[in-house]
N, C-alpha and C positions, 0 to 999 in steps of 0.2 A: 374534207369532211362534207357532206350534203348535207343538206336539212329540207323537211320536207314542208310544205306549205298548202293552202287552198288556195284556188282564184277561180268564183263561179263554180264551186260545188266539182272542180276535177282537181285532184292532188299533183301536183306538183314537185319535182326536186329541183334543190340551186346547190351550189357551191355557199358555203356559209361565209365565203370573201365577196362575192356577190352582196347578199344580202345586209354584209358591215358596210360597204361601198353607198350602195340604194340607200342606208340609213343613215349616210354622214350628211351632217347639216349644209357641206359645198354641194349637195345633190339636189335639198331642198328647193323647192319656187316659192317662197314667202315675197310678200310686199313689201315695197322698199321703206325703210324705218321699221320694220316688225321687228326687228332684234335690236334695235337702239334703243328701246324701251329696257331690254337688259342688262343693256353695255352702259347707259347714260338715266339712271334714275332720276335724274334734276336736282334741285336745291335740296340739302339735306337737313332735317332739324338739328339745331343747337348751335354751338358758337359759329359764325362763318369766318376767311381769312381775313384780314386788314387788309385795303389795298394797300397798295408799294405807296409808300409817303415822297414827296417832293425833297429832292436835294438839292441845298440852297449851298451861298455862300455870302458873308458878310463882311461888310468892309468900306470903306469909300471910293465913292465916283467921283471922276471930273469929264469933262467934255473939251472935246479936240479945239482948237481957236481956229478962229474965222479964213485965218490966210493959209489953211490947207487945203481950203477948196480946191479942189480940180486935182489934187494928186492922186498917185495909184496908190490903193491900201493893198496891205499882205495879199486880198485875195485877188488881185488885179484891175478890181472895179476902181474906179475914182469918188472922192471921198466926196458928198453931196452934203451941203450943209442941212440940207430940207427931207432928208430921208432918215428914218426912225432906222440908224445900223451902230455898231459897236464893235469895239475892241476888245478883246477877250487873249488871254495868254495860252488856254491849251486848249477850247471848244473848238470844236470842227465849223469849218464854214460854211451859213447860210442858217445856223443854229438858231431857234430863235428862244430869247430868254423875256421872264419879266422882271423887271429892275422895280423894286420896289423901294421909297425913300422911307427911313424907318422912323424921322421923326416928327411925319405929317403925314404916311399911310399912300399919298402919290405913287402914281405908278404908268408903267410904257413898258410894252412887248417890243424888242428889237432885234435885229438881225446881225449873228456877229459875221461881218467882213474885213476885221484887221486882227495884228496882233499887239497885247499891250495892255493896260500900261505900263512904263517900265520904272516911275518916279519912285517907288518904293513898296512894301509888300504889303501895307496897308489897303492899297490903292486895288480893286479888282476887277474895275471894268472902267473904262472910256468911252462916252456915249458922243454920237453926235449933237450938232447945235440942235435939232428941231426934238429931238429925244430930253436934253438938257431941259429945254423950255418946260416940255409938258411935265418935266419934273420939278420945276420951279426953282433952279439950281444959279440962275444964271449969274445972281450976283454973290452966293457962296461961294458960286468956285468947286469947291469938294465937297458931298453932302455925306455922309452915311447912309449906305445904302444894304437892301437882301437881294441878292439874283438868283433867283429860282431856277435851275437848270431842268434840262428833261430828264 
């Protein structure tokens, strides 16, 4: 089918699959973002989503003793009494969590390099000595604790 057209006052005929083609918006030369204004409205009135909430877990802490200095933990590394790392039972290595103490609000971001503990199910994370400290654990022993996972 033709269709006929002007251009400059002389008439014209196209194929009207021409003219569907010439008028598909892939033909278009708009500025770049001129059609994101109708793909991407921005913020919409009314309720907005919750973001995703933190998954914790609760339970108590202890920390590794002194005379494991220097050994290899699960992830290879050697176990440093002076670095803020932890043992964790199924987090992926180099994870970093906050260990939060629940009955004084203390808290330390740590890095899990082992696995463990394994004294019982209670028990959900092993912290190192310098981790222990800034939690103020050291003469409890086992404190109650939240670890904040990612």
């Amino acid at each position: 089918m033709l269709v006929r057209f002007e251009v400059a006052g002389r008439s014209r005929f196209m194929p009207l699959v021409a003219l569907l083609v010439l008028a598909s918006p892939a033909c278009r030369h708009e500025p770049a973002g001129a059609t994101a204004a109708l793909t991407n409205p921005g913020p919409q009135p009314g309720p907005q989503p919750e973001p995703a909430q933190a998954r914790f877990e609760t339970g108590q802490a202890t920390y590794y003793a002194d005379s494991l200095a220097g050994r290899r933990t699960a992830s290879g590394e050697r176990y440093d009494p002076r670095a803020l790392t932890a043992a964790h039972r199924t987090l992926p290595f180099g994870t970093l969590v906050k260990v939060v103490r629940v009955d004084d609000g203390r808290e330390v971001t740590v890095r899990i390099n082992d696995r463990g503990p394994f004294a019982g199910d209670e028990r959900v994370i092993d912290l190192s000595r310098a981790a222990a400290e800034k939690l103020g654990m050291m003469r409890a022993g086992v404190v109650p604790v939240r670890v904040v996972l990612p």
